[in-house]
C-alpha positions as CSV (number, residue, x, y, z in Angstrom):
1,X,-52.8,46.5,-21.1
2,X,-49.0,46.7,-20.4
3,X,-46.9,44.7,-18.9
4,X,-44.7,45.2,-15.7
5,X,-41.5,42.2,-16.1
6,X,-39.8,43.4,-13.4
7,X,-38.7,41.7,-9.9
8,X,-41.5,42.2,-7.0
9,X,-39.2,44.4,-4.2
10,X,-41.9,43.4,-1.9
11,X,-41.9,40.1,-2.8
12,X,-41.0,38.0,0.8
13,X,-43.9,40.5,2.8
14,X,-46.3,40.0,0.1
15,X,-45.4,36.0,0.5
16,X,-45.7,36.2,4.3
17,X,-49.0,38.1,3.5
18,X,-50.7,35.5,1.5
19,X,-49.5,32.9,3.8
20,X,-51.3,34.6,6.2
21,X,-54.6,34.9,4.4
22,X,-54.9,31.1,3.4
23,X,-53.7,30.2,7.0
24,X,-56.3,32.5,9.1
25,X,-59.2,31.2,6.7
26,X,-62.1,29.4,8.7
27,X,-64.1,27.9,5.8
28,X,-63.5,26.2,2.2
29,X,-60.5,27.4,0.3
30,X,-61.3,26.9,-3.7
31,X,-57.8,26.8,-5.4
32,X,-58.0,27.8,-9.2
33,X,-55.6,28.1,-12.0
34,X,-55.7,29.1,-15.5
35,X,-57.9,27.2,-18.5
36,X,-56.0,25.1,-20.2
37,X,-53.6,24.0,-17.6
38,X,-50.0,23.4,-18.1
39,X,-47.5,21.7,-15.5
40,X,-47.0,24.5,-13.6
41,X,-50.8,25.2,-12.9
42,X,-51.5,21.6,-12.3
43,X,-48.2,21.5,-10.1
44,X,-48.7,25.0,-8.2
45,X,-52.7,23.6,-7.6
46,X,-51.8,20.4,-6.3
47,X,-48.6,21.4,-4.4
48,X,-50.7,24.2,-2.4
49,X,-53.9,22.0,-2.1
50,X,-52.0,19.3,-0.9
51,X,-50.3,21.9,1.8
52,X,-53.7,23.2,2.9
53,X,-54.9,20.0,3.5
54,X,-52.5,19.1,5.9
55,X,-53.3,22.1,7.9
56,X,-57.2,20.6,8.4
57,X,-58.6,23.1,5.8
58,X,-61.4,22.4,3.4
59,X,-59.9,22.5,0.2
60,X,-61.5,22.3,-3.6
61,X,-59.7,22.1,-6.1
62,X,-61.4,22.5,-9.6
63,X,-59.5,21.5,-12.4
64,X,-59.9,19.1,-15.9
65,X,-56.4,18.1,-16.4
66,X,-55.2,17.1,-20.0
67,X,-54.3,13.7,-20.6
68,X,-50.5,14.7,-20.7
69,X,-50.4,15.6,-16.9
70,X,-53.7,13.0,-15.8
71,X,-50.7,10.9,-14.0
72,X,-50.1,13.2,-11.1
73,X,-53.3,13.8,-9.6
74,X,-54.6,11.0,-6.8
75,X,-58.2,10.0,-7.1
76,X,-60.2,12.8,-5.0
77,X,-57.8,15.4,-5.3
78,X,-59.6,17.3,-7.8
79,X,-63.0,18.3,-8.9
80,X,-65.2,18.8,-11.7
81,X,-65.7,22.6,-12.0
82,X,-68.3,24.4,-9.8
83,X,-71.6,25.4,-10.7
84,X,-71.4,27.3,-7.5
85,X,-69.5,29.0,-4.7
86,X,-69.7,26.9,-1.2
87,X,-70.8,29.3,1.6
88,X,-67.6,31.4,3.3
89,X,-64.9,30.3,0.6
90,X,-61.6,32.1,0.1
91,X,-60.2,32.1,-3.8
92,X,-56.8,30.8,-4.2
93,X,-56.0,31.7,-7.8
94,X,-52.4,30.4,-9.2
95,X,-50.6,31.1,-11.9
96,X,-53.1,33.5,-13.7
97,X,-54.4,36.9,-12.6
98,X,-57.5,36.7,-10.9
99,X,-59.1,40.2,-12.6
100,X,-59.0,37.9,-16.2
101,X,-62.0,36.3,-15.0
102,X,-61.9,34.6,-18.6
103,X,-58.7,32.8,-18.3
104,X,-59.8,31.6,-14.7
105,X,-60.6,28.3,-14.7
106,X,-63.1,25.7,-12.4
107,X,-65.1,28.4,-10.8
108,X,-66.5,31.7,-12.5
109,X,-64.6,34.7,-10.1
110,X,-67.5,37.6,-12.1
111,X,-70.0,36.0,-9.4
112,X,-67.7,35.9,-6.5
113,X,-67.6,38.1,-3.6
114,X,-65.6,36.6,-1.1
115,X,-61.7,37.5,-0.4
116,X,-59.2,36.4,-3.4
117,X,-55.6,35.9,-3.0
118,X,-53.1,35.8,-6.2
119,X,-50.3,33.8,-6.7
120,X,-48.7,34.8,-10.1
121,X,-45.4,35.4,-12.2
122,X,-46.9,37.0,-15.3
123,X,-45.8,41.0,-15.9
124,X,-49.3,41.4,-17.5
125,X,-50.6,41.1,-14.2
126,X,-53.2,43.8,-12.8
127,X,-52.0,43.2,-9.1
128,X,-55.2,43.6,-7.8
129,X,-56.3,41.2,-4.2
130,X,-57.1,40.7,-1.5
131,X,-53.4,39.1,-0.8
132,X,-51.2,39.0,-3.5
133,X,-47.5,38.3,-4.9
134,X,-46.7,38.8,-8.9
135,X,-43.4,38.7,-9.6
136,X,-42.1,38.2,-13.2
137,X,-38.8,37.0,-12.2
138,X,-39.4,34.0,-11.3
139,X,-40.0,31.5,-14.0
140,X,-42.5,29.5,-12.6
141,X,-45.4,29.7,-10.3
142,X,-44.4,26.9,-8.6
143,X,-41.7,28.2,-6.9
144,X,-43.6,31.2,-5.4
145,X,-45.8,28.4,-3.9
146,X,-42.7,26.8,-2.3
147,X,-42.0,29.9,-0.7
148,X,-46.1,29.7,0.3
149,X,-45.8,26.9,1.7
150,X,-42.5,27.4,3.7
151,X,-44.0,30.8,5.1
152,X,-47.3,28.4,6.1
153,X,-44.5,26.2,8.1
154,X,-45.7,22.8,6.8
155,X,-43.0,20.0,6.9
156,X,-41.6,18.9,3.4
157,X,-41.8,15.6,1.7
158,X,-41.8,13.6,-1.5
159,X,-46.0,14.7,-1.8
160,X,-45.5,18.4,-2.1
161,X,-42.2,18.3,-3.9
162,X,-43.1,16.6,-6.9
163,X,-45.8,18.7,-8.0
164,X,-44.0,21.9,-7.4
165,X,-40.8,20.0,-9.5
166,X,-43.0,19.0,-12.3
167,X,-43.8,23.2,-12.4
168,X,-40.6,24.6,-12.4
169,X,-39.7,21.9,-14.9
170,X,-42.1,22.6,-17.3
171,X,-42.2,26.2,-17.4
172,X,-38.2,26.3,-18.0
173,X,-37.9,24.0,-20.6
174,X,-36.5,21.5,-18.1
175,X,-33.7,24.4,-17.2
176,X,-33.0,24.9,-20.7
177,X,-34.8,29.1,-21.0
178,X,-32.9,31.8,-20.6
179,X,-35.5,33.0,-17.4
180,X,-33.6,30.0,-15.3
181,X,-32.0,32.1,-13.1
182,X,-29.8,30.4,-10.2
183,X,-32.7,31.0,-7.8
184,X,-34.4,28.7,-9.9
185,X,-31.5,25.8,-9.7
186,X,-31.8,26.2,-5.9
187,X,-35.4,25.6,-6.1
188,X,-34.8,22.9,-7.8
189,X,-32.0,21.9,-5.4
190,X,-34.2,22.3,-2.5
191,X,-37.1,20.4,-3.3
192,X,-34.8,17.4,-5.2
193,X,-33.9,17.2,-1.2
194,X,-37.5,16.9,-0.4
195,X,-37.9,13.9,-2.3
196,X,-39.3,15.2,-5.7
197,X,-39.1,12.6,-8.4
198,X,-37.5,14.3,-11.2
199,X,-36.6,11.1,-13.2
200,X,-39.9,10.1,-12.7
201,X,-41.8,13.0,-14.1
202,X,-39.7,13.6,-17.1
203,X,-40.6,9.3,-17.4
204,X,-44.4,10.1,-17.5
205,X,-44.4,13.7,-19.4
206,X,-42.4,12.2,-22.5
207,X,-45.1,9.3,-23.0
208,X,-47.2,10.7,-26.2
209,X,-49.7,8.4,-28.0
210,X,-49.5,7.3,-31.6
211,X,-52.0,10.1,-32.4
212,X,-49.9,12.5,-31.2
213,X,-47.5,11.5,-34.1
214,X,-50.0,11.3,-36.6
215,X,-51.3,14.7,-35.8
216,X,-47.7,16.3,-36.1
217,X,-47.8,14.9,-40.2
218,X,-50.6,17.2,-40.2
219,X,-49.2,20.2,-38.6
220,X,-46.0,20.0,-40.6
221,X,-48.0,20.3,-43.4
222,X,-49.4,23.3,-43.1
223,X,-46.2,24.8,-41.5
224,X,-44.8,28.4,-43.4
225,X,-41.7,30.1,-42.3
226,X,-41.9,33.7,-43.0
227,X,-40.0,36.6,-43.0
228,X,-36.7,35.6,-44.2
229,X,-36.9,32.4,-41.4
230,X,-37.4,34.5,-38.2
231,X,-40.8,33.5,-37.8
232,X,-42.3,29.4,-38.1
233,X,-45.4,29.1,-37.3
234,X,-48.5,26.6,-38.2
235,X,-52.2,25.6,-37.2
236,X,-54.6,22.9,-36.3
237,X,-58.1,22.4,-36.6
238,X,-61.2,20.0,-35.9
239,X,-60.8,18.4,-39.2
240,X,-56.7,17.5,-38.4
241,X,-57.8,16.3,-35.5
242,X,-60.3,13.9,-37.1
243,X,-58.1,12.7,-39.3
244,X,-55.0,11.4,-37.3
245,X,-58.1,10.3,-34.1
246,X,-56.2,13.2,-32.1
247,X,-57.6,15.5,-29.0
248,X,-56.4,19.3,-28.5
249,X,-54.4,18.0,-25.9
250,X,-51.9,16.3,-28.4
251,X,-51.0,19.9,-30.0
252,X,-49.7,21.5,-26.5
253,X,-45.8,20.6,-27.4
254,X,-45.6,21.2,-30.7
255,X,-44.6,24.9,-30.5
256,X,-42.0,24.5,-28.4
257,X,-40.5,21.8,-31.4
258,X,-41.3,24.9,-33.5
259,X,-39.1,27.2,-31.9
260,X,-35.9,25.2,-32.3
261,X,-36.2,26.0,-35.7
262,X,-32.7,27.4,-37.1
263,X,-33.1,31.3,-37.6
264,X,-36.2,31.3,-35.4
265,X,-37.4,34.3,-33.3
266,X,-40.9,33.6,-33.1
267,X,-42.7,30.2,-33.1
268,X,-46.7,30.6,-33.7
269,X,-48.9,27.6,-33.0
270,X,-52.9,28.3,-33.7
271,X,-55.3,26.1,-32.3
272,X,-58.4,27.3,-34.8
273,X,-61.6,26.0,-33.0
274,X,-63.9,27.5,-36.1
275,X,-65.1,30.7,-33.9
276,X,-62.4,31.1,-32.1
277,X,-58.4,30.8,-32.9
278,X,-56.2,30.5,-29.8
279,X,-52.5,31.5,-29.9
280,X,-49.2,30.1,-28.4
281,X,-46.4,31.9,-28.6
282,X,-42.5,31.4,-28.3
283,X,-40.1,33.5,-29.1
284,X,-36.0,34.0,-28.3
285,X,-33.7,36.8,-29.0
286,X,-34.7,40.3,-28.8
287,X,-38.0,39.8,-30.1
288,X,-40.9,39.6,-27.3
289,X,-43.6,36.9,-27.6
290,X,-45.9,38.6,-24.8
291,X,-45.5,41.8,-27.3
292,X,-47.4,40.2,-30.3
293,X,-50.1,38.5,-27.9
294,X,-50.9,41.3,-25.9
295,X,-51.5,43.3,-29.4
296,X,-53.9,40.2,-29.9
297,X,-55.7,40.8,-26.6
298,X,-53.8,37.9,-24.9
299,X,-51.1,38.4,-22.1
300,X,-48.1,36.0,-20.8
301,X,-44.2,36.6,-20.9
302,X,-41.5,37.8,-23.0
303,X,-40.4,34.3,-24.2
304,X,-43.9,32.5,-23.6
305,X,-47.6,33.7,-24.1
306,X,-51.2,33.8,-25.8
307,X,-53.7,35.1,-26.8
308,X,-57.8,34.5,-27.7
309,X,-59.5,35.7,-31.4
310,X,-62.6,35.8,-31.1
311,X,-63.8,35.2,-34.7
312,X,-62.8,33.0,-37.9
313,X,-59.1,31.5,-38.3
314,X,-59.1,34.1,-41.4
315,X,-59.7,37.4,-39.7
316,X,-57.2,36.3,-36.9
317,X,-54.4,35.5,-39.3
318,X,-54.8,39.2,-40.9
319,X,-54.7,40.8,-37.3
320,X,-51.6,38.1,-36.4
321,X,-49.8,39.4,-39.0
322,X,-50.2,43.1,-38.1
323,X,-49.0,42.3,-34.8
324,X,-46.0,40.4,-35.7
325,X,-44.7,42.8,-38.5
326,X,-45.1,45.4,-35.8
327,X,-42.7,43.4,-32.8
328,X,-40.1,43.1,-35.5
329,X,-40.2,46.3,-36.9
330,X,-39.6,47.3,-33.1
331,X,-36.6,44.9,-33.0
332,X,-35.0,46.2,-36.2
333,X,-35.3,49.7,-35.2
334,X,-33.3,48.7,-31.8
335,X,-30.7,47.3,-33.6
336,X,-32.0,43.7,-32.6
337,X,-30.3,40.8,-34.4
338,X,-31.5,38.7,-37.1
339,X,-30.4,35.3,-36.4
340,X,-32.1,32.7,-33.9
């Protein structure tokens, strides 16, 4: 797999396109996102399910949310994942690409045969639907679904602004990444003047239980910082987990924490589930997060990604490594800087 990072130059027809698709559809639209779900997947799901509604469609919305994000949804807005496809559905799948079946989340796509539209910013992206707009540019999926949702011509308010804030908010590091382009302030602009409850969200996002501090002890102490500082990086597993009365969602923050380490280029968290490790990624600099994780079968972008081993936390770590020593061997041939 390789990755295309560039800007979409057909990105307002293939906006208007998708628009189009969602508002022609007669029967139940079934809006997905990616496993896991972060703010932006939960806020590009809600903001577009919320839209569609308001134009009398039939909307499901599949989706366990973690305990982090459980204060946005209403009661009824989303389901438990499907078991199977309702007759005549169209899939809405946001903030993931919709050929990684795997990733896809509330609905299995391998046993669909309906139409499929894709609303996505990763440059891994295969760009392959029915209606479709990928464009890496932007740094949050969110605000492709604003522009969805102002081709669809549905009236703004407080509802489908928050959401779509709580998104772009996330997935910049509340405007503090490098990908926050001015684009992305005028987002934020524009829906602040919808109503969106910034304050708010930041209010409820920051609350974090008393396991979550116990489990950090734990992650600290298994943290390493390798080559010369430029890389931090640490795991967890069921047995952590036991110990400090933590879930999996408690771990989802702690690499970005990581990454502000001094001298840091790369920021590694590895959630090792016994037969399978999963990877977060963070980098800054010249060095490329979505580099190592697509080297581990994963995908995601330059600053931000992932990646799946199947197998023991062991035999991940070796192939980690490889893929690590490579991205900075590519850095240091470029001339790329050292420091964080």
């Amino acid at each position: 797999m390789t990755a295309e990072n560039a800007a979409s130059p057909e990105y307002w027809d293939d906006i208007r396109a998708v628009a189009r698709c969602l508002h022609a559809h007669s029967g139940p639209i079934v809006v997905l996102a990616h496993e896991n779900p972060d703010g932006d997947a939960l806020g590009s799901v809600l903001g577009l399910s919320r839209a569609l509604r308001r134009l009398g469609k039939t909307v499901i919305a599949p989706m366990t949310v973690p305990r982090y994000l459980s204060f946005l949804p209403e009661p009824g807005e989303l389901s438990a994942p499907l078991t199977e496809w309702p007759a005549g559905a169209l899939a809405a799948v946001l903030d993931v690409d919709n050929n990684d079946p795997v990733r896809v989340a509330g609905a299995d796509l391998r046993t669909f045969g309906g139409p499929v539209v894709n609303v996505d910013h990763h440059g891994t992206n295969q760009r392959r639907a029915d209606a479709g707009v990928v464009d890496p540019s932007k740094p949050a999926a969110t605000m492709m679904v604003a522009d969805v949702i102002d081709a669809l011509d549905i009236p703004w308010d407080e509802h489908l602004a928050t959401p779509l804030m709580l998104g772009l908010s996330t997935d910049t590091g509340n405007f503090a990444f490098d990908s926050v382009s001015a684009e992305a302030f005028e987002c934020a602009a524009r829906l602040r003047r919808h109503g969106a409850r910034l304050g708010w969200l930041n209010e409820q996002i920051r609350q974090n239980p008393p396991s979550y501090y116990l489990l950090l002890r734990e992650v600290l102490g298994k943290l390493e910082f390798q080559h010369g500082g430029r890389v931090v990086q640490t795991r967890v597993d069921n047995e952590m987990l036991a110990r400090a009365g933590a879930n999996w969602d408690d771990v989802e923050s702690y690499v970005s924490m990581l990454r502000n380490a001094e001298g840091a280029q790369l920021a590694v968290m590895a959630k090792d589930y016994g037969d399978r490790v999963k990877f977060s990624l963070r980098s800054r600099g010249p060095v490329s997060a979505q580099n190592v994780a697509l080297a581990l079968g994963g995908g995601g972008h330059v600053p931000a990604a992932g990646a799946t081993f199947q197998g023991s936390y062991a035999e991940a770590r070796e192939q980690l490594d490889r893929a690590i020593a490579a991205e900075l061997s590519r850095v240091d041939a470029l001339g790329g800087s050292h420091k964080g």
